[in-house]
C-alpha positions as CSV (number, residue, x, y, z in Angstrom):
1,X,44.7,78.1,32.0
2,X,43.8,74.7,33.4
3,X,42.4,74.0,37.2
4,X,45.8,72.5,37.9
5,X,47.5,75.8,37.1
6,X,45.7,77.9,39.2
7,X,47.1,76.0,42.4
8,X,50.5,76.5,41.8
9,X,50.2,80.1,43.2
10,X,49.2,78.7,46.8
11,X,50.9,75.4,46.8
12,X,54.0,77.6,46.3
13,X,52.3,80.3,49.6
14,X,52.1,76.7,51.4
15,X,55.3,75.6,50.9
16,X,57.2,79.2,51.7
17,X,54.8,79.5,54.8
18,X,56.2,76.3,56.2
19,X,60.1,76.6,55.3
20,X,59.7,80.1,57.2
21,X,58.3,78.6,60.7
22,X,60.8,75.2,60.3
23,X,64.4,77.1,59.3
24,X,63.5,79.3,62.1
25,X,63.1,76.2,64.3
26,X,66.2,75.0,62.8
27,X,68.2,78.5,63.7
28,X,67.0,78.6,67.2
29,X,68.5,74.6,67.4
30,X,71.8,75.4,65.7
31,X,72.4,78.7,67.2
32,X,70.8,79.3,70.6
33,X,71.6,78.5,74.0
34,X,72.0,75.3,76.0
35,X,70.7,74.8,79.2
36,X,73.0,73.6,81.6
37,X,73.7,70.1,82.7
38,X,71.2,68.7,85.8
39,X,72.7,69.0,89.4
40,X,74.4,65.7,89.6
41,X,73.7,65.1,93.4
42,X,69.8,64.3,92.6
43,X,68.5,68.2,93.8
44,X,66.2,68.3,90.9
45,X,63.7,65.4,93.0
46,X,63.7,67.7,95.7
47,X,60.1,69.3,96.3
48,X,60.3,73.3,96.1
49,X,58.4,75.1,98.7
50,X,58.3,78.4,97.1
51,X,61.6,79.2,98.2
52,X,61.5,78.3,101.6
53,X,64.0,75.8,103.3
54,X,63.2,71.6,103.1
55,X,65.3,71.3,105.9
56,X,62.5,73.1,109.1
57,X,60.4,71.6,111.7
58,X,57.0,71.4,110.5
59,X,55.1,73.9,112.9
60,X,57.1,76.7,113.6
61,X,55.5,80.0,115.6
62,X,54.3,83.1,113.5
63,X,55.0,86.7,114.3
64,X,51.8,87.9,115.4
65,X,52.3,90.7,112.2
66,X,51.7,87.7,110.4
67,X,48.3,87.6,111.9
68,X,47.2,91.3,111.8
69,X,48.2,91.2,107.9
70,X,46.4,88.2,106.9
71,X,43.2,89.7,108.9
72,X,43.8,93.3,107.3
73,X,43.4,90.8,104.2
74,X,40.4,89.5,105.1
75,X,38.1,92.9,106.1
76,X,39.3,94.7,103.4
């Protein structure tokens, strides 16, 4: 058996171990789901606030429960 020989083995393993990876690529592209179309009115440039309103006054009171939580936070 010559040197040459002896590589078809794992040239063969290299070549199945990348169609595997790339024609499941390929299925996900052909077959999955789309996402849908951008909000057309430009709301995807609008900053996200963790789910709160854009549209508030920037200091607004707290509850005082806020208060007695966030120090119950900080002593324990």
């Amino acid at each position: 058996m010559s040197s040459l020989e002896s590589w078809i083995p794992v040239v063969m393993f290299l070549i199945v171990a990348m169609m595997i990876p790339t024609g499941l690529i390929a299925l996900g592209f052909a077959f999955g789901t789309r996402a849908k179309r951008p909000d057309v009115a430009g709301n995807k440039y609008l900053a996200f606030e963790s789910g709160v309103s854009t549209g508030y006054a920037g200091r607004q009171r707290n509850p005082i429960d806020f208060y007695l939580t966030a120090m119950l936070f900080i002593i324990f």
